[in-house]
PALOPA-313378 format. One record per atom (N, C-alpha, C): residue number from 0; residue in three letters; atom name; x, y, z. Coordinates in Angstrom, 2 decimals, always signed. Layout:
% PALOPA-313378
DRENSE     k     r    a         x         y         z
DRENSE   NUM   ALA   CA         X         Y         Z
...
END
This chain:
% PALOPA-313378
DRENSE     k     r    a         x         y         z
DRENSE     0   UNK    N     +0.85     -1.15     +0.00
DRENSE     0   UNK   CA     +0.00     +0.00     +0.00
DRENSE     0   UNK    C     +0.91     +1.23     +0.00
DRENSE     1   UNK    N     +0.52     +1.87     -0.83
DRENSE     1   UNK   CA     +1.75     +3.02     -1.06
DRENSE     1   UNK    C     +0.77     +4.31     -0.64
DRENSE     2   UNK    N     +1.98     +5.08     -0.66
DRENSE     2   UNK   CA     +0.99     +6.77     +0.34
DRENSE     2   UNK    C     -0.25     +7.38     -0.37
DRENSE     3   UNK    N     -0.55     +7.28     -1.85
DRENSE     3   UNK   CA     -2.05     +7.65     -2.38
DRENSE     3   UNK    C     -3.16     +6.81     -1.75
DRENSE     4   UNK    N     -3.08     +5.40     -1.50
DRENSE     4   UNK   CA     -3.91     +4.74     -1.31
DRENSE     4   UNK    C     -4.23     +4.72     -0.03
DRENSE     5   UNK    N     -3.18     +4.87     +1.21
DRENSE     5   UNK   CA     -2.80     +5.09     +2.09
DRENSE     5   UNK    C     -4.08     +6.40     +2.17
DRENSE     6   UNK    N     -4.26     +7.90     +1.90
DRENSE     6   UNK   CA     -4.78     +8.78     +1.99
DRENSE     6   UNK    C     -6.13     +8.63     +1.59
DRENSE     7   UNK    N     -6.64     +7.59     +0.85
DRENSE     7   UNK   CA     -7.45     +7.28     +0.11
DRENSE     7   UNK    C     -8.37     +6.78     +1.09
DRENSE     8   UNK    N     -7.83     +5.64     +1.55
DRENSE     8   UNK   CA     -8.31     +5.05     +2.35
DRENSE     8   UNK    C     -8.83     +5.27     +3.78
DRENSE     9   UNK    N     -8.19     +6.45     +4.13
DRENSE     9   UNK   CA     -8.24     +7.54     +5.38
DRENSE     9   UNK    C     -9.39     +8.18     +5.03
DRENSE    10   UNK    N     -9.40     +8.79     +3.60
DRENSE    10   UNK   CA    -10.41     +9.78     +3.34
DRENSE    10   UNK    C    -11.76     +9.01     +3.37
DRENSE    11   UNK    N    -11.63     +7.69     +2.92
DRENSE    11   UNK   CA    -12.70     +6.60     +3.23
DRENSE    11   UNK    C    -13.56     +6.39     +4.67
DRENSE    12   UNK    N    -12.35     +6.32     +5.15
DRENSE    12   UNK   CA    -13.25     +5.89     +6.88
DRENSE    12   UNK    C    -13.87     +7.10     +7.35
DRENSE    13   UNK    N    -12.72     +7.94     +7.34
DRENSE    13   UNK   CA    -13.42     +9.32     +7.49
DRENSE    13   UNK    C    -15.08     +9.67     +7.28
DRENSE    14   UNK    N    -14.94     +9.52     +5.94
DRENSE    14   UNK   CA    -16.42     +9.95     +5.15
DRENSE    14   UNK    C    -17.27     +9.38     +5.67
DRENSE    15   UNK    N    -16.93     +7.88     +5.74
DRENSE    15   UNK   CA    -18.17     +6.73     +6.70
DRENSE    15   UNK    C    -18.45     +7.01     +8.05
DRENSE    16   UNK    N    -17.68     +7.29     +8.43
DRENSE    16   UNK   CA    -17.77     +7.77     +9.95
DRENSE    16   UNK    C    -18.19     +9.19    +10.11
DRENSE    17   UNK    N    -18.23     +9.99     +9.09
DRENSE    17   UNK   CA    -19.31    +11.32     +9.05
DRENSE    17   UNK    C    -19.96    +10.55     +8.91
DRENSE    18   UNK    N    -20.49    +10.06     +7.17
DRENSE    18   UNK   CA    -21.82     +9.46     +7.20
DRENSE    18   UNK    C    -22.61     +9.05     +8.29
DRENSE    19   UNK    N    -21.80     +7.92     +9.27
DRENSE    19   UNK   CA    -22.92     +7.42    +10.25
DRENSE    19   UNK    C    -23.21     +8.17    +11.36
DRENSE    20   UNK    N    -22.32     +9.20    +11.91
DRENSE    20   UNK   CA    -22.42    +10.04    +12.46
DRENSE    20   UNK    C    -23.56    +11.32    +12.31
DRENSE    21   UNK    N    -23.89    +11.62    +11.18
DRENSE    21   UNK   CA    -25.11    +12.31    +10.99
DRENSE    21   UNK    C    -26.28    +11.64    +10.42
DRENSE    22   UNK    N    -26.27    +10.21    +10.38
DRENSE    22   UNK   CA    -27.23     +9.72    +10.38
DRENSE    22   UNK    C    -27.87     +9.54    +11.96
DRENSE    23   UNK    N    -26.81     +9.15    +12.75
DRENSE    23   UNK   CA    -27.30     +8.63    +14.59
DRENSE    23   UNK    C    -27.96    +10.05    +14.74
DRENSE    24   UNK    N    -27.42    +11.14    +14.15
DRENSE    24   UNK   CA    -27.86    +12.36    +14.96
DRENSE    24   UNK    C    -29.32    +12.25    +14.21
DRENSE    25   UNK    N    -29.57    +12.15    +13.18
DRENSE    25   UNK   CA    -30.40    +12.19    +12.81
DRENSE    25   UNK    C    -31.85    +11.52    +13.56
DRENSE    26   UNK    N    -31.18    +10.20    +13.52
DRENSE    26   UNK   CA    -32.46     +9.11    +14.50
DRENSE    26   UNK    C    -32.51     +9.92    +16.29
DRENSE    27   UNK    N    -31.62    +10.34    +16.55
DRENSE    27   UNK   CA    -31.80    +11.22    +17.89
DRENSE    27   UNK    C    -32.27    +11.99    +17.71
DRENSE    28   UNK    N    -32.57    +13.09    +16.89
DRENSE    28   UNK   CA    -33.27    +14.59    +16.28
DRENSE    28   UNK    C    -35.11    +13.28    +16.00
DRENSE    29   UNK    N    -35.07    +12.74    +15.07
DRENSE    29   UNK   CA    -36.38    +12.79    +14.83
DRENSE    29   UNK    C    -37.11    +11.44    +15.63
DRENSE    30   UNK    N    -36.61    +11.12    +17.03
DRENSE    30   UNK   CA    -37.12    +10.15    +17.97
DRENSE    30   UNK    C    -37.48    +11.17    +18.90
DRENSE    31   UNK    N    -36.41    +12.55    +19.38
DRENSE    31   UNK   CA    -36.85    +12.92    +20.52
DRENSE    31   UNK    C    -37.40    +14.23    +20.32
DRENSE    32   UNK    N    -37.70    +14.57    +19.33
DRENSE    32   UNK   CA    -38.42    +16.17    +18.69
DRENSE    32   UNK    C    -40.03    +15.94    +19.29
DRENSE    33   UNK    N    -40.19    +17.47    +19.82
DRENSE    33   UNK   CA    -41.53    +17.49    +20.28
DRENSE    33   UNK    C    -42.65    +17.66    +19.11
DRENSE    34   UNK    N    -43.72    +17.35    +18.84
DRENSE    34   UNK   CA    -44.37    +17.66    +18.23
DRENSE    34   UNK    C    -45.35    +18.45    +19.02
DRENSE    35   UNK    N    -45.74    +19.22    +17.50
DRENSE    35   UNK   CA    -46.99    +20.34    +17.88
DRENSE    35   UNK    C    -48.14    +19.70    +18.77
DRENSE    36   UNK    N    -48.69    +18.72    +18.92
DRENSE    36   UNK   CA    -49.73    +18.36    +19.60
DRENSE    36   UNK    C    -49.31    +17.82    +21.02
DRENSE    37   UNK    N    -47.96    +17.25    +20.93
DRENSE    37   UNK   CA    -47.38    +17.22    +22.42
DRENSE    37   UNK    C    -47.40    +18.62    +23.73
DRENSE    38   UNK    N    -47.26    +20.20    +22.31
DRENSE    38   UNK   CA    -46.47    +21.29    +22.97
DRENSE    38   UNK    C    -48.32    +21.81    +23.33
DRENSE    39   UNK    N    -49.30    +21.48    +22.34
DRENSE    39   UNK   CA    -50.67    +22.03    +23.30
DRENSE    39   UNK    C    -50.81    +21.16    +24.18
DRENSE    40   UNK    N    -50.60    +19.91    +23.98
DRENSE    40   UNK   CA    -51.09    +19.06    +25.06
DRENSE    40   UNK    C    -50.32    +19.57    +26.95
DRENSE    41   UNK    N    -48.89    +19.61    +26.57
DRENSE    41   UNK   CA    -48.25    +20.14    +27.61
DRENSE    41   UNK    C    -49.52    +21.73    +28.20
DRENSE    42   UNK    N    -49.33    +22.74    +27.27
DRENSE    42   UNK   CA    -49.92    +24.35    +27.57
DRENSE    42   UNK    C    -51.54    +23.69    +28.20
DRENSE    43   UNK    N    -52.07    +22.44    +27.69
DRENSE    43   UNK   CA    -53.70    +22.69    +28.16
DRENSE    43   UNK    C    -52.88    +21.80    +29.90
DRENSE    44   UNK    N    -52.19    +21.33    +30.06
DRENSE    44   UNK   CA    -52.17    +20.19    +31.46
DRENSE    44   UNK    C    -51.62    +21.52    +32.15
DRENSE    45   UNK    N    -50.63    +22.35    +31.67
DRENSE    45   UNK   CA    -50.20    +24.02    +32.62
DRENSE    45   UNK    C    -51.33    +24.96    +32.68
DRENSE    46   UNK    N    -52.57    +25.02    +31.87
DRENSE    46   UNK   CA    -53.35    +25.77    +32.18
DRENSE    46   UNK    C    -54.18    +25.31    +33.45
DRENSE    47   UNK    N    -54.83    +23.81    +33.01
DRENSE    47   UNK   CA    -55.66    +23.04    +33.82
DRENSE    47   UNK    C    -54.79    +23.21    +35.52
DRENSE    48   UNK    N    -53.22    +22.67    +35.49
DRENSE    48   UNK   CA    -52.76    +22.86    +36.59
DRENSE    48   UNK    C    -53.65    +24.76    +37.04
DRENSE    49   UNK    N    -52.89    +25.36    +36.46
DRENSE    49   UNK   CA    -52.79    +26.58    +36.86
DRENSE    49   UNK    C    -54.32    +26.71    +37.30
DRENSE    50   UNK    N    -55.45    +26.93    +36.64
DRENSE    50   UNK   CA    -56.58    +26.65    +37.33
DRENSE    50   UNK    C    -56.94    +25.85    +38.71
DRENSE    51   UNK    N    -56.40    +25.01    +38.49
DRENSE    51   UNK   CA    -56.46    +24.37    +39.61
DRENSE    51   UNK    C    -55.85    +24.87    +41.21
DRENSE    52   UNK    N    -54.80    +25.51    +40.91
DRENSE    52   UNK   CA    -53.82    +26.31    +42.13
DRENSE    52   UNK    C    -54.84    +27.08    +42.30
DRENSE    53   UNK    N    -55.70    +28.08    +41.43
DRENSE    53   UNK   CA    -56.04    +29.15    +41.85
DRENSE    53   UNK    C    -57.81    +28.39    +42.40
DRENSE    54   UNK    N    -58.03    +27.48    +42.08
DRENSE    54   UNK   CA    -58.96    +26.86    +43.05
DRENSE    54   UNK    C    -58.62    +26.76    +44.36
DRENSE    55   UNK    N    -57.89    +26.25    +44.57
DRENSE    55   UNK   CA    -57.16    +25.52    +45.53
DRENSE    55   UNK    C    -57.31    +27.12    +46.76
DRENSE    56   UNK    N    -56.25    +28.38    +45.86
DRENSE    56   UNK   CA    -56.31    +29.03    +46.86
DRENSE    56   UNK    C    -57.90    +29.52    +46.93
DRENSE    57   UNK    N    -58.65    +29.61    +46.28
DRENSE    57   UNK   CA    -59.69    +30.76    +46.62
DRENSE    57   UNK    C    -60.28    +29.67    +47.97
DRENSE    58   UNK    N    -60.25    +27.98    +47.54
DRENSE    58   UNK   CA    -60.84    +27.35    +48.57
DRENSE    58   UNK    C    -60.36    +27.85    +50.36
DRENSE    59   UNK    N    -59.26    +27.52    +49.92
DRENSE    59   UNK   CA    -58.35    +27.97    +51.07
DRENSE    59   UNK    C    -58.67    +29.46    +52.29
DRENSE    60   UNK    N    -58.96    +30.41    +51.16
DRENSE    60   UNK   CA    -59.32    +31.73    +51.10
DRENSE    60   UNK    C    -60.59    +31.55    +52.25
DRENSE    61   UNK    N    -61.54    +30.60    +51.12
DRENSE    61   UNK   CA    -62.76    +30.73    +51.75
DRENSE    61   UNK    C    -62.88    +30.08    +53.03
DRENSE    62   UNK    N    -62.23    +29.19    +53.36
DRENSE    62   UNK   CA    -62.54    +28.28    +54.35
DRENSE    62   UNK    C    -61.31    +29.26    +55.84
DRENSE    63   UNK    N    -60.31    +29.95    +55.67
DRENSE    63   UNK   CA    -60.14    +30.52    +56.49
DRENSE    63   UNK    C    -60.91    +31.97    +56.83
DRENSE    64   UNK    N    -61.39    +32.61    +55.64
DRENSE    64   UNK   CA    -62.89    +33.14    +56.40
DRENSE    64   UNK    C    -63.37    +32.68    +57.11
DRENSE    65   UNK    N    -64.59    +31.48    +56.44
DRENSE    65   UNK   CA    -65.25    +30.65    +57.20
DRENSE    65   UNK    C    -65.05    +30.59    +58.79
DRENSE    66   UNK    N    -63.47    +29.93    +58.71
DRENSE    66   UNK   CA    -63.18    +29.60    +60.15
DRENSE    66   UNK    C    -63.26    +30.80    +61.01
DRENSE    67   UNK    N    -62.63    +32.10    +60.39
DRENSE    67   UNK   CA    -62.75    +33.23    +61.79
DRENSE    67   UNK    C    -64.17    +33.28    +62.28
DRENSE    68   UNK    N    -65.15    +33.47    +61.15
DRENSE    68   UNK   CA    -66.32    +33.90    +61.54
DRENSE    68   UNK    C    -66.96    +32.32    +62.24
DRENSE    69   UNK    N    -66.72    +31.50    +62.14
DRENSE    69   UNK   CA    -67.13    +30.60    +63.25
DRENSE    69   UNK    C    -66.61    +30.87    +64.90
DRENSE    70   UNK    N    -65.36    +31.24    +64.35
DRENSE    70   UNK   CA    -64.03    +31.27    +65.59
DRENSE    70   UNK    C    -64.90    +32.55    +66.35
DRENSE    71   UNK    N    -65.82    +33.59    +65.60
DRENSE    71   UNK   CA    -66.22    +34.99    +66.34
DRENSE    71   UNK    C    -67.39    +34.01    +66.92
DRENSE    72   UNK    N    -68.11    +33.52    +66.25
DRENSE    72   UNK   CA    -69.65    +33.16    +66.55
DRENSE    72   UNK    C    -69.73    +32.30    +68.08
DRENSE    73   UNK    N    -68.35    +31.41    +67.83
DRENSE    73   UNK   CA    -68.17    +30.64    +68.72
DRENSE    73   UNK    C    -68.00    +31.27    +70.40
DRENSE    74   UNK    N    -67.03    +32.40    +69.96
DRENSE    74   UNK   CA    -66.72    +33.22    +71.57
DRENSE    74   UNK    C    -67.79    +34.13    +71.68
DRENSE    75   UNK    N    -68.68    +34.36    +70.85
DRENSE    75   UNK   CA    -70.09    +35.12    +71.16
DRENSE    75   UNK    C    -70.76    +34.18    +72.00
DRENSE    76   UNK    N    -71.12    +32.99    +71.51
DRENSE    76   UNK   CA    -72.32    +31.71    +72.51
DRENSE    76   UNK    C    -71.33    +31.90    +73.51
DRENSE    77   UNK    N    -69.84    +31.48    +73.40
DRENSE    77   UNK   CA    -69.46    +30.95    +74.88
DRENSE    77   UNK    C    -69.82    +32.60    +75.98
DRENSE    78   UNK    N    -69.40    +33.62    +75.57
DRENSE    78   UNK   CA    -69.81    +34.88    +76.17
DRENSE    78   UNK    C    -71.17    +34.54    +76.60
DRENSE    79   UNK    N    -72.13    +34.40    +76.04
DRENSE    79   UNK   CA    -73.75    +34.76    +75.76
DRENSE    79   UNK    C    -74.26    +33.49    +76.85
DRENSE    80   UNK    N    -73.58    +32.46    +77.21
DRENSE    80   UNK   CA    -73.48    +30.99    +78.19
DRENSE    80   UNK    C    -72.74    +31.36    +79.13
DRENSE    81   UNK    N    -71.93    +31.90    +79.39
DRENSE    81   UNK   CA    -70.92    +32.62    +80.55
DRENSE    81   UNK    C    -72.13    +33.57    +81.51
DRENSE    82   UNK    N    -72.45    +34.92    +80.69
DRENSE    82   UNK   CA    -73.38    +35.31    +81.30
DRENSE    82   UNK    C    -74.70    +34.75    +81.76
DRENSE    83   UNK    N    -75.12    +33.93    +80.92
DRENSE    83   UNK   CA    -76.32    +33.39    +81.28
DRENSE    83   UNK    C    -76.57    +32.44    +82.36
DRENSE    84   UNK    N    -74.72    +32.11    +82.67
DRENSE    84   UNK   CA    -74.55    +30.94    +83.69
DRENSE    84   UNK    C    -74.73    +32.03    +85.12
DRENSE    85   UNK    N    -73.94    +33.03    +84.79
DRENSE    85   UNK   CA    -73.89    +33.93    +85.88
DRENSE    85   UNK    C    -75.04    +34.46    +86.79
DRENSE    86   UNK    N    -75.95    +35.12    +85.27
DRENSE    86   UNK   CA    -77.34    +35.36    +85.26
DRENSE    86   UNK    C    -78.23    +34.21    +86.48
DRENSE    87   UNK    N    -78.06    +32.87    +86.15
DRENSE    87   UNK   CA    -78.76    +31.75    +86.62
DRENSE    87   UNK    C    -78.28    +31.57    +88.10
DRENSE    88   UNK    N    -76.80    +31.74    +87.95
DRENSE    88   UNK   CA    -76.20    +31.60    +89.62
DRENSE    88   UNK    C    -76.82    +33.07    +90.55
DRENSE    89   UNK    N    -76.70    +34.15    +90.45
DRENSE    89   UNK   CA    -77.30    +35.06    +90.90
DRENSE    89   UNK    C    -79.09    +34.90    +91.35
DRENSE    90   UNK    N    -79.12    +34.33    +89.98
DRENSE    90   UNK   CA    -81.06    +33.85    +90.80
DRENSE    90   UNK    C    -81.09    +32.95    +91.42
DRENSE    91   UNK    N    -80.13    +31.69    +91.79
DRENSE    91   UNK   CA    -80.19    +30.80    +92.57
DRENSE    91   UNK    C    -80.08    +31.02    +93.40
DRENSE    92   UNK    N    -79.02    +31.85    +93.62
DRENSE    92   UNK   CA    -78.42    +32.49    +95.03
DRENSE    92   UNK    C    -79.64    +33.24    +95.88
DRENSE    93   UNK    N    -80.20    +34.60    +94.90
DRENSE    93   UNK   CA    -81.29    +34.99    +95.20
DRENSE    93   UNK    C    -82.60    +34.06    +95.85
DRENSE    94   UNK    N    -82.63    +33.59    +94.86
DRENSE    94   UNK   CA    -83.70    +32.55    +95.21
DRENSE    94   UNK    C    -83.50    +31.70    +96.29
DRENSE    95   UNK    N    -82.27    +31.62    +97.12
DRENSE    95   UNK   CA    -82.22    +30.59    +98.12
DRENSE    95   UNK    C    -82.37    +31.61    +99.70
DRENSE    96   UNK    N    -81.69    +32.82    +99.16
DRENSE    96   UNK   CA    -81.72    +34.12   +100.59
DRENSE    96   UNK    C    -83.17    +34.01   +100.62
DRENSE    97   UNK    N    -84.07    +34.21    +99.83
DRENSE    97   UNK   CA    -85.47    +34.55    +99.83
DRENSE    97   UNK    C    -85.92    +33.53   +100.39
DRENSE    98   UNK    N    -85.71    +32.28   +100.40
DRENSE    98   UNK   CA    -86.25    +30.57   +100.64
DRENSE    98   UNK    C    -85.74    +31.14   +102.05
DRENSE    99   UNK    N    -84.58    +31.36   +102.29
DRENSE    99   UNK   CA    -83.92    +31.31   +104.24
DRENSE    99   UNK    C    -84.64    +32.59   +104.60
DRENSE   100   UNK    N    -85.07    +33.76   +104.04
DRENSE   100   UNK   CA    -85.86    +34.79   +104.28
DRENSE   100   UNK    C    -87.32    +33.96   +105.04
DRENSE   101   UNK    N    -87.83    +33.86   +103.96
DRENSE   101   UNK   CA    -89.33    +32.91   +104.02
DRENSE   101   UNK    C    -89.31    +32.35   +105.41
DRENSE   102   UNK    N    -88.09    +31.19   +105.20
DRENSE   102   UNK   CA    -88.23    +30.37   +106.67
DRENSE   102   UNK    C    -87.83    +30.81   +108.09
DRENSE   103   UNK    N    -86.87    +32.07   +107.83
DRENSE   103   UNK   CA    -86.75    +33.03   +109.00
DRENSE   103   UNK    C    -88.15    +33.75   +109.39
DRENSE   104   UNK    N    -89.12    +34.26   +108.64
DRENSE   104   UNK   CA    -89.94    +34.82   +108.98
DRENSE   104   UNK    C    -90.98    +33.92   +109.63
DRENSE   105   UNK    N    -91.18    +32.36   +109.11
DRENSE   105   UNK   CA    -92.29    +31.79   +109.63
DRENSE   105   UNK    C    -92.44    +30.71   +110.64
DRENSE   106   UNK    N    -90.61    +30.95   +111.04
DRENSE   106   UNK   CA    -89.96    +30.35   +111.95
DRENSE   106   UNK    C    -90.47    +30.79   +113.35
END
């Protein structure tokens, strides 16, 4: 093998080894390329998400309203049962001086 063939043969492998080299790229380019119906499909599952967060908070929103105004309603009865307990002990009380009144007098 003398030095033309020698170069020849270099320029050979070479070329093949581009060749297969932009063919692999090739099967990698058109296996992992997104297509158009992948890229709405992705935008409608980020919208749907995104809807969904903003459910999520308004729920959130609403239900910690909710809770204060239970949380007020709640220390209103217990207030409104506090006094009324008080209310009730005072007439008992009353009501028992008046009972020892009664029986002092008819004693």
């Amino acid at each position: 093998m003398n030095r033309t063939e020698f170069v020849i043969a270099i320029a050979v492998i070479l070329f093949v080894a581009f060749v297969l080299g932009w063919f692999a790229s090739w099967l990698v380019y058109r296996f992992s390329r997104v297509t158009v119906s992948d890229v709405a499909e992705l935008e409608d599952m980020a919208k749907s998400l995104h809807d969904a967060e903003e459910q999520r908070d308004e729920a959130i929103t609403y239900l910690q309203y909710r809770e204060q105004e239970l949380m007020t309603k709640l220390s209103a009865s217990e207030a409104e049962a506090r006094a009324a307990m008080d209310g009730l002990r005072e007439a008992r009380q009353e009501g028992s001086e008046l009972r020892a009144y009664i029986e002092s007098l008819n004693a």
